[in-house]
Legacy VTK file of the C-alpha trace (Angstrom):
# vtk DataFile Version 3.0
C-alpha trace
ASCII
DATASET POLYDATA
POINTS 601 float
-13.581 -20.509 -11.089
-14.389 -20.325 -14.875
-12.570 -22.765 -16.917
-11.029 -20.090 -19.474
-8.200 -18.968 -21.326
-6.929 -15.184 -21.232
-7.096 -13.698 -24.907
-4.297 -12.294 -26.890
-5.516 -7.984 -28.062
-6.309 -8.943 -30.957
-8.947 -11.544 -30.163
-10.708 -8.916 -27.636
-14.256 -7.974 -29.257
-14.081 -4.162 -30.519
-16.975 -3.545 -28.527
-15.325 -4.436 -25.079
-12.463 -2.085 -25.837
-11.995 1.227 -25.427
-12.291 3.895 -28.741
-8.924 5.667 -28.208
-10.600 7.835 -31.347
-11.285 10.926 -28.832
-7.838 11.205 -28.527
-6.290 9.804 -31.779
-8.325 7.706 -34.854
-4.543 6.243 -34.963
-0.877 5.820 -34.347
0.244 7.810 -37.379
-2.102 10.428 -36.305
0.022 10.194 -32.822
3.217 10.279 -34.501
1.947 13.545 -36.599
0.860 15.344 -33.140
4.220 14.465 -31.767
5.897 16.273 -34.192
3.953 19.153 -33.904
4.580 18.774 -30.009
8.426 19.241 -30.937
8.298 21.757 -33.211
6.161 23.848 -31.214
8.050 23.604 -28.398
11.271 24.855 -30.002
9.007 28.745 -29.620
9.354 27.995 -25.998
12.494 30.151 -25.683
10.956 33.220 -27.574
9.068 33.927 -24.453
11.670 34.209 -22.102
12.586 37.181 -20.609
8.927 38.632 -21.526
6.671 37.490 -18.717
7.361 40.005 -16.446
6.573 43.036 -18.533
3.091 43.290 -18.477
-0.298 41.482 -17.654
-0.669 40.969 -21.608
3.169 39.401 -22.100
2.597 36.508 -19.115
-1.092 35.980 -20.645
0.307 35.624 -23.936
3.172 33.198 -22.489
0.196 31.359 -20.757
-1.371 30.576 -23.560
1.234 28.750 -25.755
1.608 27.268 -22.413
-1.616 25.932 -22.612
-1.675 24.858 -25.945
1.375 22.951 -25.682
-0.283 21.349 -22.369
-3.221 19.814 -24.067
-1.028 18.701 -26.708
1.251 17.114 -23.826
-1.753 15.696 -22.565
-3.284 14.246 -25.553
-0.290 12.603 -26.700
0.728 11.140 -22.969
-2.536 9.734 -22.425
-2.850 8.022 -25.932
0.917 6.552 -25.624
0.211 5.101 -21.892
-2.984 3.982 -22.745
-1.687 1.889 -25.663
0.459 0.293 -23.471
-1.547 -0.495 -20.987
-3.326 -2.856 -23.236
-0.302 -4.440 -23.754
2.797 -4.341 -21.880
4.501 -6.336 -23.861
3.821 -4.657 -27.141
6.759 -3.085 -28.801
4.878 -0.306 -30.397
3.152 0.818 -27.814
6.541 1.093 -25.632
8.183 2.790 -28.253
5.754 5.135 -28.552
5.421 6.073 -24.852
9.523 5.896 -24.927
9.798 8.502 -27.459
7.188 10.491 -26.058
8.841 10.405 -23.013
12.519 11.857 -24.295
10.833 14.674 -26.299
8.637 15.180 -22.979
11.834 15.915 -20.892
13.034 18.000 -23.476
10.478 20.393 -23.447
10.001 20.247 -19.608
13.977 21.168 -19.826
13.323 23.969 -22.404
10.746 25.716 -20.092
12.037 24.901 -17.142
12.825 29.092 -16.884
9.340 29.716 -16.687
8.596 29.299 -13.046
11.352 30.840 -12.035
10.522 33.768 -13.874
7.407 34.133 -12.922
7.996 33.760 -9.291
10.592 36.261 -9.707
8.109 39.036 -10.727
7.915 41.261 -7.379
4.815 40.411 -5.693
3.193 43.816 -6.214
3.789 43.768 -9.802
2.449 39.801 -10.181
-0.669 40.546 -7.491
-1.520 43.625 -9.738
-1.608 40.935 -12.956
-3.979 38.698 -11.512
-6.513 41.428 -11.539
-6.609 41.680 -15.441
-9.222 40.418 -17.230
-6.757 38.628 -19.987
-5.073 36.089 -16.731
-8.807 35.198 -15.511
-8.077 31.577 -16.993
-4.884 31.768 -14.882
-5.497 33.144 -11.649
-5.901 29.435 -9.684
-2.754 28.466 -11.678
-0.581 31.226 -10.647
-1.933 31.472 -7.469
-1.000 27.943 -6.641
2.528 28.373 -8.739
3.406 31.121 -6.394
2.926 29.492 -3.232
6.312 27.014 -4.552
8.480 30.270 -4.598
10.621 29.138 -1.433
11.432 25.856 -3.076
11.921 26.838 -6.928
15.847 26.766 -8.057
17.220 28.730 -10.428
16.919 28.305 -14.043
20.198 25.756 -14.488
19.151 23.956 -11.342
15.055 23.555 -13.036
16.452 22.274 -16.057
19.007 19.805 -15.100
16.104 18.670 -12.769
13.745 18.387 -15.954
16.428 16.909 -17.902
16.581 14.246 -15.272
12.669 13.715 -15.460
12.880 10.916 -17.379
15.388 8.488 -15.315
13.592 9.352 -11.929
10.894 7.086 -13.793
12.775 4.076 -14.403
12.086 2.064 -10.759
8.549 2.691 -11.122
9.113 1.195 -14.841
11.078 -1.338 -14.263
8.952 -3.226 -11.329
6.031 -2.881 -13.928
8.165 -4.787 -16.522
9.082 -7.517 -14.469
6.048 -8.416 -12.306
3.574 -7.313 -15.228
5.386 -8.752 -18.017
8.391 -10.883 -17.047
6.648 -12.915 -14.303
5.380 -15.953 -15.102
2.813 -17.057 -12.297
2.584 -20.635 -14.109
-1.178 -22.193 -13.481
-3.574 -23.818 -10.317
-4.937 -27.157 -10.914
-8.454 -26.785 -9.928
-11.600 -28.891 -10.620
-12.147 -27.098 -13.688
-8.755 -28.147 -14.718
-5.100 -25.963 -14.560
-5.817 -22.244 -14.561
-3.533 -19.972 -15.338
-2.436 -17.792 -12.023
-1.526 -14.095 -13.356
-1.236 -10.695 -10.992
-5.099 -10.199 -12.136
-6.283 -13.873 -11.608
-4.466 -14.106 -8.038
-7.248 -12.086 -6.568
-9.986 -14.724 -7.418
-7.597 -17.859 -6.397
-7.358 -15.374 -2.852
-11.254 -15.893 -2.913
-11.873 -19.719 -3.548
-13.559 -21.645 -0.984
-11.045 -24.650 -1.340
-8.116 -23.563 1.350
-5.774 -25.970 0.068
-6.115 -24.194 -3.419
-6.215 -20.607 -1.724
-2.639 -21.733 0.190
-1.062 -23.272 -3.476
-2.193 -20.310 -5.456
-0.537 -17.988 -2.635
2.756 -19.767 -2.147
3.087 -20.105 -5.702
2.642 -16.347 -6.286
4.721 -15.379 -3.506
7.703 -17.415 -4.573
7.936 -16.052 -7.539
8.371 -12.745 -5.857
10.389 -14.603 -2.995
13.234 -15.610 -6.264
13.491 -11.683 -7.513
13.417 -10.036 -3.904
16.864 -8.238 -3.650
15.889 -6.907 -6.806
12.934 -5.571 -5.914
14.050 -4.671 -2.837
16.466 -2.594 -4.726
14.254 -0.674 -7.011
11.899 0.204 -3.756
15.214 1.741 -1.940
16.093 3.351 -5.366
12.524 5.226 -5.752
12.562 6.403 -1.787
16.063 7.486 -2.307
14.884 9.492 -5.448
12.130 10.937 -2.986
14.884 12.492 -0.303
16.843 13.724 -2.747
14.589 15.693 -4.663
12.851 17.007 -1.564
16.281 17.972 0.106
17.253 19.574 -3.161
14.247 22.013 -3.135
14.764 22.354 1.293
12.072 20.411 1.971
12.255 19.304 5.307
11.197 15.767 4.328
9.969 13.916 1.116
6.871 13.599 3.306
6.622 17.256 3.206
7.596 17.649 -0.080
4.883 15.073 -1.060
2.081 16.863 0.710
2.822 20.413 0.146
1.072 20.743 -3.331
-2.276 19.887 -2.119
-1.828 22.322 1.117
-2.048 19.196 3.203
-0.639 19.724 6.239
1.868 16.604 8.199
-1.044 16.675 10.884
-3.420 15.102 8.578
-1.711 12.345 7.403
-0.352 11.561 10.858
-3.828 12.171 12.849
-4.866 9.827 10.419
-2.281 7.019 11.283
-2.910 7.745 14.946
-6.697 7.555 14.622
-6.621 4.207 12.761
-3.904 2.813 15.264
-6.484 3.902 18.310
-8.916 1.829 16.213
-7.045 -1.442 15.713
-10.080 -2.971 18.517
-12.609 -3.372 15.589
-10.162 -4.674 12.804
-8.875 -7.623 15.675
-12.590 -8.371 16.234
-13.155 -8.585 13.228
-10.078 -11.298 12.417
-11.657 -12.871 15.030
-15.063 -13.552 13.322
-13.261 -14.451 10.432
-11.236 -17.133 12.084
-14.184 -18.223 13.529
-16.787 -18.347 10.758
-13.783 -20.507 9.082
-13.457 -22.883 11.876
-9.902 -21.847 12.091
-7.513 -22.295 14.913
-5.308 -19.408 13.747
-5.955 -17.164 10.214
-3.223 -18.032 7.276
-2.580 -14.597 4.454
-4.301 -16.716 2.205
-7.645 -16.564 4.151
-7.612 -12.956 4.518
-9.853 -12.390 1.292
-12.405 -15.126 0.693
-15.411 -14.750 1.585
-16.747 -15.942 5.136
-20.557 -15.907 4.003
-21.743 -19.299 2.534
-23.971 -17.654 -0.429
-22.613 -17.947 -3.692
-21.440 -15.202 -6.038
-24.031 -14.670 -8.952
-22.662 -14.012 -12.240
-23.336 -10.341 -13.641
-22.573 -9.503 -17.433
-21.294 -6.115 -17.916
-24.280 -5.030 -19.132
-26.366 -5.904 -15.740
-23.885 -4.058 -13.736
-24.087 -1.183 -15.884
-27.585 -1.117 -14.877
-27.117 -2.127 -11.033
-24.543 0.849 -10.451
-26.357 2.892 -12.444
-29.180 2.192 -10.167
-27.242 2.770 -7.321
-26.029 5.917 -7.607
-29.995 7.302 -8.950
-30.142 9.656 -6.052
-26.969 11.857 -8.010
-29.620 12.682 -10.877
-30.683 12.166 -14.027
-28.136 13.472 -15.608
-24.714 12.082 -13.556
-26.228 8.342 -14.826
-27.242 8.586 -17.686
-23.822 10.051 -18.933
-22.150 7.362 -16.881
-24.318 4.930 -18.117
-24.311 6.238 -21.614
-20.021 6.073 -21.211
-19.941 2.379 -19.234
-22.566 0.626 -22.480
-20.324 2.253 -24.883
-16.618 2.582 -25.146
-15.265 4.468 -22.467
-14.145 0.769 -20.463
-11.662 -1.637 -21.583
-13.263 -4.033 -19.831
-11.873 -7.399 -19.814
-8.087 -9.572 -19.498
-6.078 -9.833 -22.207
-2.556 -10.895 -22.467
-0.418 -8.502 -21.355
-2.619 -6.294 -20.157
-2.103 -3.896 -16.700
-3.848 -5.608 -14.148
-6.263 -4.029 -11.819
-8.353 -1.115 -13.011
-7.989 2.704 -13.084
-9.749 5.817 -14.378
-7.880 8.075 -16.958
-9.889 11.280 -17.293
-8.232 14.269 -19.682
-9.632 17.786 -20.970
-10.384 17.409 -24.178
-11.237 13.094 -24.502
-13.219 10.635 -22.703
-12.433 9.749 -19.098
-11.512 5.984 -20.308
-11.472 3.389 -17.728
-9.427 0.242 -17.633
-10.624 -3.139 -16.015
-10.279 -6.860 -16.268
-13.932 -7.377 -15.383
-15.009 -10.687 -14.333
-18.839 -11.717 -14.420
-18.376 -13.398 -11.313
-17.201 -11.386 -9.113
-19.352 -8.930 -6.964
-15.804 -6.861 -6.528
-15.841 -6.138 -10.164
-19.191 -4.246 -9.818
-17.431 -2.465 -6.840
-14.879 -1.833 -8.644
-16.735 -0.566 -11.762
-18.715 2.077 -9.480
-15.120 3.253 -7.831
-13.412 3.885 -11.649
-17.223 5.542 -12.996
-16.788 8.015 -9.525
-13.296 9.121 -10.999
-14.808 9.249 -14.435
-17.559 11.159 -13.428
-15.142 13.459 -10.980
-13.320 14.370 -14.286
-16.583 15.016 -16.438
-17.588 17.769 -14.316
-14.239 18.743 -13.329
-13.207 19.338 -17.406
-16.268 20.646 -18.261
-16.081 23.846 -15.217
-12.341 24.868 -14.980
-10.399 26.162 -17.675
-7.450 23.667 -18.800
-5.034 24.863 -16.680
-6.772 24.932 -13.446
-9.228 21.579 -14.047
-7.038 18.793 -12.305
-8.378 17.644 -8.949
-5.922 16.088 -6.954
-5.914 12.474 -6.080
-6.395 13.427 -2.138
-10.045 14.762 -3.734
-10.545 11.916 -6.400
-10.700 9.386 -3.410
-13.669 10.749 -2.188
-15.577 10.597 -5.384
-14.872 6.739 -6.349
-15.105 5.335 -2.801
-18.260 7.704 -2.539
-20.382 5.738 -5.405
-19.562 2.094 -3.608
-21.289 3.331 -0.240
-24.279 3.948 -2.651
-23.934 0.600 -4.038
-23.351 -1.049 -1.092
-26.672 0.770 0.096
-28.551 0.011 -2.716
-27.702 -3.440 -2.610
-28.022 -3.886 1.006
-32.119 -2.592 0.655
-32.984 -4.803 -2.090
-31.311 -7.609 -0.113
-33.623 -10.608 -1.174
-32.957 -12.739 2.057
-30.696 -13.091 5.272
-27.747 -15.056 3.847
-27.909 -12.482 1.103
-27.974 -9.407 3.374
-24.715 -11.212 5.505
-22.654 -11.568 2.239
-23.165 -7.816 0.854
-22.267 -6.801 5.214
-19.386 -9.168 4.668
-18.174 -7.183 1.733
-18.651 -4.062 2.761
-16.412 -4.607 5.729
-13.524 -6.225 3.155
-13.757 -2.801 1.419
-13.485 -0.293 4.066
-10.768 -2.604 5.822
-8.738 -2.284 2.153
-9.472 1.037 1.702
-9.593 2.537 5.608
-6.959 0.136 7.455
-4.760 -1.579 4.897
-3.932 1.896 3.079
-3.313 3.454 6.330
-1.161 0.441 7.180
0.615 1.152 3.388
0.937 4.624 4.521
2.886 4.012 7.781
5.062 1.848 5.982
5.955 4.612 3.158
6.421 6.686 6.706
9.144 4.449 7.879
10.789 3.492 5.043
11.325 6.971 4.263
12.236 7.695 7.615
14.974 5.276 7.536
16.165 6.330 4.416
16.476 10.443 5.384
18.129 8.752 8.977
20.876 7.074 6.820
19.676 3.658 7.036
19.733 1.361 4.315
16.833 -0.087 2.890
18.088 -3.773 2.311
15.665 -6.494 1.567
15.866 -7.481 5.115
14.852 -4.245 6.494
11.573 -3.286 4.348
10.758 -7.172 5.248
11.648 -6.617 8.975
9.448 -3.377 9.205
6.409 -4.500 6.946
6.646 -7.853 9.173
5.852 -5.495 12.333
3.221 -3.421 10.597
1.334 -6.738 9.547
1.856 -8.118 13.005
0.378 -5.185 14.535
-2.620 -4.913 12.552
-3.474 -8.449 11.903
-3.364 -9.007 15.326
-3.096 -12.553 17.613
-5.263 -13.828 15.016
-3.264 -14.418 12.359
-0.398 -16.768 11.798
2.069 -14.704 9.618
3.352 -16.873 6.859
7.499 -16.575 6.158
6.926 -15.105 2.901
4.306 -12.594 3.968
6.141 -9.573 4.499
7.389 -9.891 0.900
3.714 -8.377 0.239
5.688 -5.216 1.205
7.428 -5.719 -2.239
4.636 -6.028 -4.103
2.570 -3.019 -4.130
2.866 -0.872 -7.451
1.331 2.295 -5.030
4.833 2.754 -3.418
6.465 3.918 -6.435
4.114 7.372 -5.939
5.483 7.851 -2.628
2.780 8.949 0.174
-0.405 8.491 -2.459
-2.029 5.921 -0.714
-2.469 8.162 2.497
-5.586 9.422 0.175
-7.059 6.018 -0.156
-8.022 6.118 3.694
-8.462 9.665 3.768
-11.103 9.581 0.879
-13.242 7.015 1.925
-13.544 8.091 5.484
-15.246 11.803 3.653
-16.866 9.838 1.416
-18.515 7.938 4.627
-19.879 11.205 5.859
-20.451 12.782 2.553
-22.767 9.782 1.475
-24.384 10.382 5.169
-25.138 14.085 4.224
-26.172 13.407 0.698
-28.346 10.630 1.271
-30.003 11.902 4.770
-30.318 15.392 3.468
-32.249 17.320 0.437
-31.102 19.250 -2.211
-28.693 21.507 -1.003
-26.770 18.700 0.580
-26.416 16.778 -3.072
-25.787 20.587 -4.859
-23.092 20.657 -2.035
-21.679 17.679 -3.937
-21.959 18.698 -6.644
-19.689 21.931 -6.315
-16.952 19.276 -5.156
-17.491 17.662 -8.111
-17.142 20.367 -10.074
-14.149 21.981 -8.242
-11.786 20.482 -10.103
-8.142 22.398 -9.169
-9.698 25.563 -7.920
-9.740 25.027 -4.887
-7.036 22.717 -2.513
-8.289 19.801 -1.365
-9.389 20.324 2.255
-11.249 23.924 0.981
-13.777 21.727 -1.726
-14.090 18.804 0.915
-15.112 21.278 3.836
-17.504 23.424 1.028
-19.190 19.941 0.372
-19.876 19.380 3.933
-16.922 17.444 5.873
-13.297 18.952 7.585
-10.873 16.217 6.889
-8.622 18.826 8.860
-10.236 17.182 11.971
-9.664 13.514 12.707
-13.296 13.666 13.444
-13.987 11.980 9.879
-11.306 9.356 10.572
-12.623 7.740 13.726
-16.157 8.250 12.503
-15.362 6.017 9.780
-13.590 3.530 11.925
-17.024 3.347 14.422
-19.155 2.989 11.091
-16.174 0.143 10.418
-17.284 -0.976 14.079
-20.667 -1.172 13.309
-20.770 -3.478 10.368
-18.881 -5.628 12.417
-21.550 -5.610 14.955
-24.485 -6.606 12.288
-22.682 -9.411 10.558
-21.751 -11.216 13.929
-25.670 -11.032 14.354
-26.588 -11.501 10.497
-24.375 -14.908 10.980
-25.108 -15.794 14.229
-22.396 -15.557 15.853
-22.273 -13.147 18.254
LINES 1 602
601 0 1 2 3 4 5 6 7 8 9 10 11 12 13 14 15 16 17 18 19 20 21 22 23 24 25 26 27 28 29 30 31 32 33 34 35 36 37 38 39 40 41 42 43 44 45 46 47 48 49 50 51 52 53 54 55 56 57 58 59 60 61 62 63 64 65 66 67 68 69 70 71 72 73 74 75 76 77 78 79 80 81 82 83 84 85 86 87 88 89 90 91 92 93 94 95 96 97 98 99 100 101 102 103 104 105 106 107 108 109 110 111 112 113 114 115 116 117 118 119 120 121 122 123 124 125 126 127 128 129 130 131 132 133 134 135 136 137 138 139 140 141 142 143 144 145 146 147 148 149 150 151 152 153 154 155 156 157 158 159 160 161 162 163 164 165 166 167 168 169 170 171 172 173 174 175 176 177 178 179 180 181 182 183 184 185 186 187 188 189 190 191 192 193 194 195 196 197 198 199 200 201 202 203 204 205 206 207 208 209 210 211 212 213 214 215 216 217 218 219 220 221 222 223 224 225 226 227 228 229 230 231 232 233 234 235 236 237 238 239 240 241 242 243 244 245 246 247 248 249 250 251 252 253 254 255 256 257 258 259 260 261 262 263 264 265 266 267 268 269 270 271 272 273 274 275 276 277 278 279 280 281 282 283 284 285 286 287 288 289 290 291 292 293 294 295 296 297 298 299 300 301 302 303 304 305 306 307 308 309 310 311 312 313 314 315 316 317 318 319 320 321 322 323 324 325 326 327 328 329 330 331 332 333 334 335 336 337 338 339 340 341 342 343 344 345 346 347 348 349 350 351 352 353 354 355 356 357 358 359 360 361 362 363 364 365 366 367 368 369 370 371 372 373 374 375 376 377 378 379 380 381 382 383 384 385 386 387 388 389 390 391 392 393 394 395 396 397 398 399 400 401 402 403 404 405 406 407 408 409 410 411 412 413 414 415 416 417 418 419 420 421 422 423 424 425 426 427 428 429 430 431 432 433 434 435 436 437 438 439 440 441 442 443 444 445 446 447 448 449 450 451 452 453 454 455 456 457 458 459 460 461 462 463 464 465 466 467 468 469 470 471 472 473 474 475 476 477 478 479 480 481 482 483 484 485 486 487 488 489 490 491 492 493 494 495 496 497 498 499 500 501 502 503 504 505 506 507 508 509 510 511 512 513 514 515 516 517 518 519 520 521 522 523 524 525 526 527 528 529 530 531 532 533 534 535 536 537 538 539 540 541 542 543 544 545 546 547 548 549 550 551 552 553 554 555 556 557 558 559 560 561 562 563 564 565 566 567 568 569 570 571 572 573 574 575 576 577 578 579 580 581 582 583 584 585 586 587 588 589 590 591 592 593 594 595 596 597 598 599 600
């Protein structure tokens, strides 16, 4: 580990952060836009009681509707992109606070609109869709119409919107504390005491010393062990928050309600559950060669995540994995790199720790700005370069998206933006598995390929059945006490662990701990995506042009189409569970060829 200090902002070189300027040269200009945003919206009333009179009216509606979307959009990204860079900054909270109230207000002051609309008779609405002056609209309406069963009237919407803004505050809340108001203290280490933070944790997790992998985890975990009722609180707050909207609207469950936009049916996310839980045989095996290649009598958490190869990791500037991914993902085109590349070597990223920052990474791609991307990239770590070709396959996903759907229809869903980021790191992992220099080489990339798939394929599948239950229990009339979400994450990590593992008596407080379960039933897509993106990288790679223009057209979908219509037009049914246990025998596989890379068959 690299003897360092994490950076306040300010100390962060311009060129390693991202140029917000696409989106605003500066706060005032925010502030200006925001008032615009409010006085703009106050014409939202004017249109009400118009939209059903002719195609022309609801166009006309539709298009203040759209202006004061990308001016929603602009301004939301900007404030929560501030923030991210630091949480504990003031001025960016206040910002994204104030955003937030005039936000709810205008989601309040239009919350007639879909009612209206959907109470157009169908006749008279069908015959609209065939002017020429709603062609920007038709995907939009189409997909509006379809929530017609579960749309309240006009008070109802708008003490829902009004509401908007509280329904956040869980979600906010467990950010503040474990982002902000947790303090991890620091790992002595032979390089001296290093600071353990929610980013840092990862590489502790993937030291070779045990004895420092078991400190750095204990210490972590204790903190969370000495604020668990109240995180145990604001998890049972947020699924509560999930039954009650979705009985409010008659949704059968918030598991319904959850899936329903995307036209996902409850088969799919529980064929997928059943197909990993048929599976489990691989994942044990592969504990098992883990344990062994250890020289373990039983697995501890904290050996879950280092790596069981002996090579070393090799450091890799940003700019050299730039070029590596870049190379990687060659057989997209010309043009798919060298606007990636052309985004990653200039100022698209944020790409390294600084004080306060969000940990982790993510992709934020709008209409009218750059799809930014936010990391705390560390040179040595082969993860990093992973995880640089996942956030470039969302950034890219958005490029084309933006660029082939009008404004209102160019959002892909997350179940869709899955397949793209976990698609580019089975390219990487390919490219780096062919210009493997040597054996021990070849074991280590097999070795990570396998720690990727089981995080993406069996731990988000394990998330998912735990969102499943907890909800479950909730909608039953159970509680959701600390002890419970302990006591049923405890099973689910017994059960897919396997006889293995020792489980730890502060393990199941990982359960309180993931910032995914405040978007109830998201990580379903996690699994989901990278079991198409195992067949789609299959078609692409073993096939010719029509199999990458095939791609492409998912790419490009954006929110035309739902999400199991683009998948099957580029080439795979995640209908099926057919994808699911494919991806769980390609799991298999790996297993197979690092027991024999390592010997130890």
């Amino acid at each position: 580990m690299q003897n360092r200090t994490i950076p306040i902002r300010s100390e962060v070189d311009e060129k390693d952060r991202w140029d917000l300027s696409k989106l605003y040269p500066n706060d005032d200009a925010w502030n200006t836009d925001l008032a615009k945003y409010e006085k703009l919206s106050k014409k939202i009333a004017l249109y009400k009681g118009t939209l059903g009179a002719s195609a022309k009216a609801l166009a006309e509606y539709l298009d203040f509707a759209e202006e004061l979307g990308l001016l929603e959009e602009r301004l939301s990204y900007y404030a929560e992109l501030r923030q991210c860079e630091d949480e504990g900054s003031d001025a960016a909270r206040s910002m994204t606070g104030r955003f937030v109230i005039i936000a709810s207000h205008v989601n309040a002051e239009s919350a007639w609109a879909a009612p209206e609309i959907q109470g157009i008779p169908d006749e008279r609405v069908f015959s609209f869709l065939k002017e020429d002056c709603l062609k920007n609209y038709k995907v939009y309406l189409e997909k509006l119409l379809r929530f017609k069963p579960y749309i309240l009237s006009e008070k109802e919407e708008r003490i829902i919107a009004m509401q908007r803004e509280a329904c956040g505050l869980p979600s906010e809340a467990f950010s503040v504390l474990t982002n902000v108001d947790f303090d991890f203290g620091a790992v002595n280490t032979d390089g001296g005491m290093q600071p353990l933070t929610q980013s840092t944790w990862q590489v502790f997790m993937e030291h070779k010393n045990r004895s420092l992998r078991e400190t750095a985890w204990k210490q972590f975990y204790n903190v969370f062990s000495a604020h668990k009722t109240a995180l145990a609180a604001l998890y049972a707050g947020s699924v509560k928050q999930d039954a009650v909207s979705a009985r409010i609207r008659g949704f059968e469950s918030a598991r319904a309600s959850a899936l329903f936009p995307d036209n996902v049916k409850l088969e799919v996310y529980d064929n997928l559950i059943a197909s990993v839980n048929a599976n489990l045989a691989p994942l044990h095996r592969y504990y098992n060669l883990r344990r062994r290649s250890l020289g373990l009598n039983k697995l501890a958490h904290w050996d879950v995540y280092v790596p069981i190869t002996q090579t070393a990791e090799k450091n890799t500037c940003w700019e050299e994995a730039v070029t590596l991914v870049s190379d990687a993902l060659a057989p997209l085109g010309e043009e798919y790199t060298g606007v990636l590349r052309a985004g990653l070597m200039g100022r698209w990223a944020d790409r390294y720790e600084n004080k306060g920052k969000r940990s982790g990474a993510f992709s934020a791609g709008s209409f009218s700005a750059e799809p930014y991307i936010l990391m705390n990239y560390k040179t040595d770590s082969v993860r990093d370069i992973f995880t640089m070709a996942h956030e470039g396959g969302h950034s890219m996903h958005s490029w084309y998206s933006a660029r082939s759907n009008p404004f209102m229809s160019y959002s892909y869903t997350i179940f869709e933006a899955e397949v793209a980021s976990t698609f580019n790191e089975e390219l990487l992992f390919r490219h780096l598995l062919k210009n493997a220099p040597d054996g021990e080489f070849r074991a280590a990339i097999i070795g990570k390929r396998i720690d990727d798939i089981l995080a993406t394929l069996y731990r988000q599948t394990m998330f998912a059945e735990f969102e499943k239950n907890t909800h479950a229990l909730e909608e039953s009339g159970e509680a959701l006490t600390v002890d419970v979400l302990r006591g049923e994450y405890r099973k689910l990590l017994e059960k897919y662990f396997g006889g293995d593992m020792e489980l730890d008596a502060l393990s199941d407080l990982e359960g309180l701990r993931i910032p995914h379960f405040y978007r109830a039933f998201y990580v379903y897509k996690y699994a989901t995506g990278i079991s198409a993106s195992l067949a789609l990288a299959e078609r692409v790679l073993g096939g010719g042009e029509k199999e990458k223009e095939d791609y492409f057209t998912f790419l490009k979908s954006g929110g035309s189409r739902f999400p199991i219509d683009s998948l099957k037009a580029a080439g795979v049914d995640m209908s099926s569970p057919d994808p699911v246990n494919a991806a769980c025998k390609r799991f298999d596989a790996l297993v197979s060829e690092l027991e024999k890379a390592m010997r130890l068959e």
